[in-house]
C-alpha positions as CSV (number, residue, x, y, z in Angstrom):
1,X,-86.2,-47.6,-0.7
2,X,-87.2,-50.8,1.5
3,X,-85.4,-52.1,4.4
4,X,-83.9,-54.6,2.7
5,X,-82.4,-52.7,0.2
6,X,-81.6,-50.3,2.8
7,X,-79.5,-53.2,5.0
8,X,-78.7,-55.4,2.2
9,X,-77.9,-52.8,-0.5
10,X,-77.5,-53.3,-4.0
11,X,-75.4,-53.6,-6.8
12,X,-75.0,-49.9,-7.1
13,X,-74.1,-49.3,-3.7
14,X,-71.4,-51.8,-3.0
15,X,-69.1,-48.5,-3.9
16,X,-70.2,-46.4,-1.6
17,X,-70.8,-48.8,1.0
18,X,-67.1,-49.8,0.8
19,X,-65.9,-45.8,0.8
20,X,-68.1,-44.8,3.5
21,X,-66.6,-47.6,5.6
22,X,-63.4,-46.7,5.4
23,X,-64.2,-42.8,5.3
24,X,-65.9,-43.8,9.3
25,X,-62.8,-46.3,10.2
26,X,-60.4,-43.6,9.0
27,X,-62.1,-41.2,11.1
28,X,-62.2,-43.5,14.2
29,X,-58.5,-44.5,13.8
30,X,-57.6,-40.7,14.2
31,X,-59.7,-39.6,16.4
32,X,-60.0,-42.6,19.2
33,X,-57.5,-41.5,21.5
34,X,-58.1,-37.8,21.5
35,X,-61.9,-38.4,22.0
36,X,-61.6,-42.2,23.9
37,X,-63.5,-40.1,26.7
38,X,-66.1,-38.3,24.9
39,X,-67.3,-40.7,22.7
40,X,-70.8,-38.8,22.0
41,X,-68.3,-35.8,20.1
42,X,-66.7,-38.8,18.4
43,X,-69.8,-39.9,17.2
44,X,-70.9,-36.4,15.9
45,X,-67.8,-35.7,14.3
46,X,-68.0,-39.3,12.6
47,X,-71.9,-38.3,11.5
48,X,-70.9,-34.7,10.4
49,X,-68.0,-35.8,8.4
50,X,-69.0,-38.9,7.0
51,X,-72.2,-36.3,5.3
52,X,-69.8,-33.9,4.2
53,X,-67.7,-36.5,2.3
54,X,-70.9,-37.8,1.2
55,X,-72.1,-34.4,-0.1
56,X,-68.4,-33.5,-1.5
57,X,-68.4,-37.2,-3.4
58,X,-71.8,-36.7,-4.6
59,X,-70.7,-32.7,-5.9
60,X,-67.4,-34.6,-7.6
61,X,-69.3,-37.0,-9.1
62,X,-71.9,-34.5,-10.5
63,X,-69.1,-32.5,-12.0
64,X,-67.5,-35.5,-13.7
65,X,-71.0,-36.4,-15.3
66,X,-72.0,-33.2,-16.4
67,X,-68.2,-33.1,-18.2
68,X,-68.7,-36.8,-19.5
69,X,-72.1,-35.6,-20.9
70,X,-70.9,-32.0,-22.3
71,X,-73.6,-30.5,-20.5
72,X,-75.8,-29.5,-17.4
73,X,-77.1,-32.3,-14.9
74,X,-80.5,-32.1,-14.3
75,X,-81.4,-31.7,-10.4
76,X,-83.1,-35.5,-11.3
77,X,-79.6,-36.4,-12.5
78,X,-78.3,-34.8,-9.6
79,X,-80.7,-36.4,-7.1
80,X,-80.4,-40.1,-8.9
81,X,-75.8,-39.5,-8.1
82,X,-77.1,-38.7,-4.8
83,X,-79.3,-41.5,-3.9
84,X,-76.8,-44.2,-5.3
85,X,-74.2,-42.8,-3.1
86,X,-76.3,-42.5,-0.1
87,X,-74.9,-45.7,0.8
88,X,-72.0,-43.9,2.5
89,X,-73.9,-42.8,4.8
90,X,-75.6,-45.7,5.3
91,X,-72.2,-47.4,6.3
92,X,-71.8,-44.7,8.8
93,X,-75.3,-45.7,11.0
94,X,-74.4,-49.1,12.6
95,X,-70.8,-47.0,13.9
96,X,-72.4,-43.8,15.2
97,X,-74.7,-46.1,17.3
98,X,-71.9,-48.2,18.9
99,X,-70.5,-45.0,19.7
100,X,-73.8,-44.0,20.9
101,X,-74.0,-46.6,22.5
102,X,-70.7,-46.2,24.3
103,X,-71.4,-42.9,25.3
104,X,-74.4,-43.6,27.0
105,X,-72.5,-46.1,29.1
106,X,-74.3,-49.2,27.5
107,X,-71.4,-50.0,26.0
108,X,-67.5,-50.1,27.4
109,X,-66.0,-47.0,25.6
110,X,-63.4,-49.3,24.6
111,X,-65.3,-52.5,23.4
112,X,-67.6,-49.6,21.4
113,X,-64.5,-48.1,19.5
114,X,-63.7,-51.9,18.9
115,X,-67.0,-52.9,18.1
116,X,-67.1,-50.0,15.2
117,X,-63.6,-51.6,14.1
118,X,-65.0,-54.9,14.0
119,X,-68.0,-53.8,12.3
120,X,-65.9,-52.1,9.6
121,X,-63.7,-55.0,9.1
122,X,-67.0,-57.5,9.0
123,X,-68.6,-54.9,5.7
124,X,-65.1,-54.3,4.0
125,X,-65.0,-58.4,3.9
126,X,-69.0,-59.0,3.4
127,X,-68.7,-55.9,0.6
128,X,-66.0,-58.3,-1.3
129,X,-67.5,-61.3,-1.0
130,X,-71.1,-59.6,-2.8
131,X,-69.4,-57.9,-5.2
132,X,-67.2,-61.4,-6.0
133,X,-70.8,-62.8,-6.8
134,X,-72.5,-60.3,-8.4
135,X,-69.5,-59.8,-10.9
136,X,-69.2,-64.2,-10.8
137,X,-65.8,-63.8,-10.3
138,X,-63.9,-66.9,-10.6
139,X,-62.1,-68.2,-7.3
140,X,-58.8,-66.3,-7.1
141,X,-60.1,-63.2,-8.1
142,X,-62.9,-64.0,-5.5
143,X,-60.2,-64.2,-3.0
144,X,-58.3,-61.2,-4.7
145,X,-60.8,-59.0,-3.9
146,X,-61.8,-60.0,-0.8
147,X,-58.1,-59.9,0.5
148,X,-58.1,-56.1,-0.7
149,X,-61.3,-55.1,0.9
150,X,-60.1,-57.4,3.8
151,X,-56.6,-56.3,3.8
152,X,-58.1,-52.1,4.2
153,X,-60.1,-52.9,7.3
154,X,-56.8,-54.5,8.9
155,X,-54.6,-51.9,7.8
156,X,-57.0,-49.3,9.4
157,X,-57.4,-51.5,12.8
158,X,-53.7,-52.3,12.8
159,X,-53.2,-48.0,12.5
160,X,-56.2,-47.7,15.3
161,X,-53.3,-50.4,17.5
162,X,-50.9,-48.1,16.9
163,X,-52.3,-45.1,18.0
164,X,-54.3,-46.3,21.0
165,X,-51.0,-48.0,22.8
């Protein structure tokens, strides 16, 4: 895979881009205050889970296949699942770093766990507008789906509010 593709994505990854997103938001919204201090845990636990949903999404989706197909996946079946969904991890690089970075004290701890909000919010809405174009969707249901994907991201920050005041 090249870096572009790796950055960018591609079709097949708008999914699991937009899953792992809100698996890592999810994840910061419940965890920020109890860890608001300790962001380097809150960044491992964000890593760590964010690969076992991966690996749990991946197994779920190998079952379903192998049902669909009445038979077996191949470990190169398997693999090919796994590849597609490695976007969600992906999604989770960009957050672990801001926490990272906010750890290491380059970073407020507060702006960080912002930052990884904002970040979020930015790929939930840059996830809608892609997928609005690759599908050629036509204006409202451009603005449909964007407003969704959009919509998540603020529910999630307006939760991470919540629980931080």
């Amino acid at each position: 895979m090249d870096l572009k593709t790796l950055v960018v994505g591609t079709r097949e990854t708008i999914a699991g881009t937009v899953y792992g997103t809100i698996i890592v938001l999810s994840e910061v919204t419940a965890a920020a205050s109890a860890y608001k201090n300790n962001l380097a845990a809150l960044a491992v636990i964000v890593a760590i889970t964010t690969i076992v949903f991966w690996a749990a999404h991946v197994y779920s989706q190998g079952i379903g296949r192998s049902i669909d197909l009445g038979r077996k996946l191949s470990a190169t079946e398997l693999g090919r699942i796994a590849g597609r969904e490695s976007s969600m991890l992906v999604a989770a690089v960009l957050p672990v770093l801001l926490l990272a970075l906010g750890a290491a004290g380059v970073l407020g701890k507060s702006a960080a766990l912002w930052l990884v909000v904002v970040v979020g919010i930015v790929t939930l809405t840059a996830e809608g507008v892609r997928y609005a174009r690759l599908e050629r969707l036509s204006a409202a249901n451009a603005m449909l789906t964007v407003g969704v994907n959009l919509g998540l991201g603020l529910a999630i920050a307006g939760l991470k509010a919540l629980v931080a005041h």
